[in-house]
Steps between C-alpha positions, in 0.01 A plus 500: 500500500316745272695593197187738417645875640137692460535711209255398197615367174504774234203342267316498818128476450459865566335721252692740308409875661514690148391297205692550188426803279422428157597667187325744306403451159453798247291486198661659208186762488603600863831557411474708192293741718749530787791562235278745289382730810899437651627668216256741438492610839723821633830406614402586875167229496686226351603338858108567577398300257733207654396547802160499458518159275757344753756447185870586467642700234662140380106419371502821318866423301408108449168613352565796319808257362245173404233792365773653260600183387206366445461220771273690794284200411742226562674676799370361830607781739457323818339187414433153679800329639588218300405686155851726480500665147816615416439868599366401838809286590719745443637399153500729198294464197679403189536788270405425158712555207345824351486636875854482552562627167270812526627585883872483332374732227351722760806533686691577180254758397506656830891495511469645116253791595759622769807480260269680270414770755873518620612540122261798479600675794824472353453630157283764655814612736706460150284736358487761772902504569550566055296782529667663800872437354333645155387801690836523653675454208318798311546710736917423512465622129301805595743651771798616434820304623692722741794672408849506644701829584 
């Protein structure tokens, strides 16, 4: 009796068809280009400019994010398996004190320039409506109130 039914065993010694693709690595000068021609280019040739590289518009964020911050040297965009920085596993970057601080004031001064520009708008409406009931008012006093029979 053969207990062997004819298919091979999956670790077979067969050679695997499509060897496995490796990563690309970035250097920091590389990627400081691509984000400085990405954002100086027209709206409409931005997607050229992926294409043509072979990147995703993720690249551009992660390194526009790690050049603004300060770490496009640190950030491995794509680097060899095994050496997973915390931006290329996914992870965020830990914020450091004064960051969080000035993005908070940021927000606040944003949220404070549109209060300020509402509060204008307001005052200037204000403004606009006490001179109409003024010029409404003087000429009530001007006309003469009609009479009764």
């Amino acid at each position: 009796m053969s207990t062997s039914s004819g298919k091979q065993p999956a670790s077979g010694g067969g050679a695997d068809p499509a060897p496995k693709p490796s990563r690309r690595v970035f250097s920091p000068e590389y990627k400081l280009a691509i984000v400085a021609e990405y954002e100086n280019a027209p709206n409409g040739e931005k997607g050229a400019i992926l294409r043509r590289e072979g990147l995703y518009s993720s690249h551009i964020i992660e390194w526009t994010r790690a050049r603004d911050a300060g770490h496009l040297g640190r950030v491995d965009g794509g680097g060899k398996a095994g050496t997973a920085t915390p931006a290329a596993a996914g992870s965020r970057v830990k914020k450091s004190a004064d960051q969080i601080e000035l993005e908070k004031l940021r927000r606040q001064n944003e949220k404070l320039q549109a209060d300020l520009t509402k509060t204008r708008m307001a005052l200037d409406i204000m403004g606009k409506a006490h001179a109409l009931l003024e010029e409404v008012s003087g000429s009530a006093d001007n006309d003469n109130p009609p009479r009764r029979s």
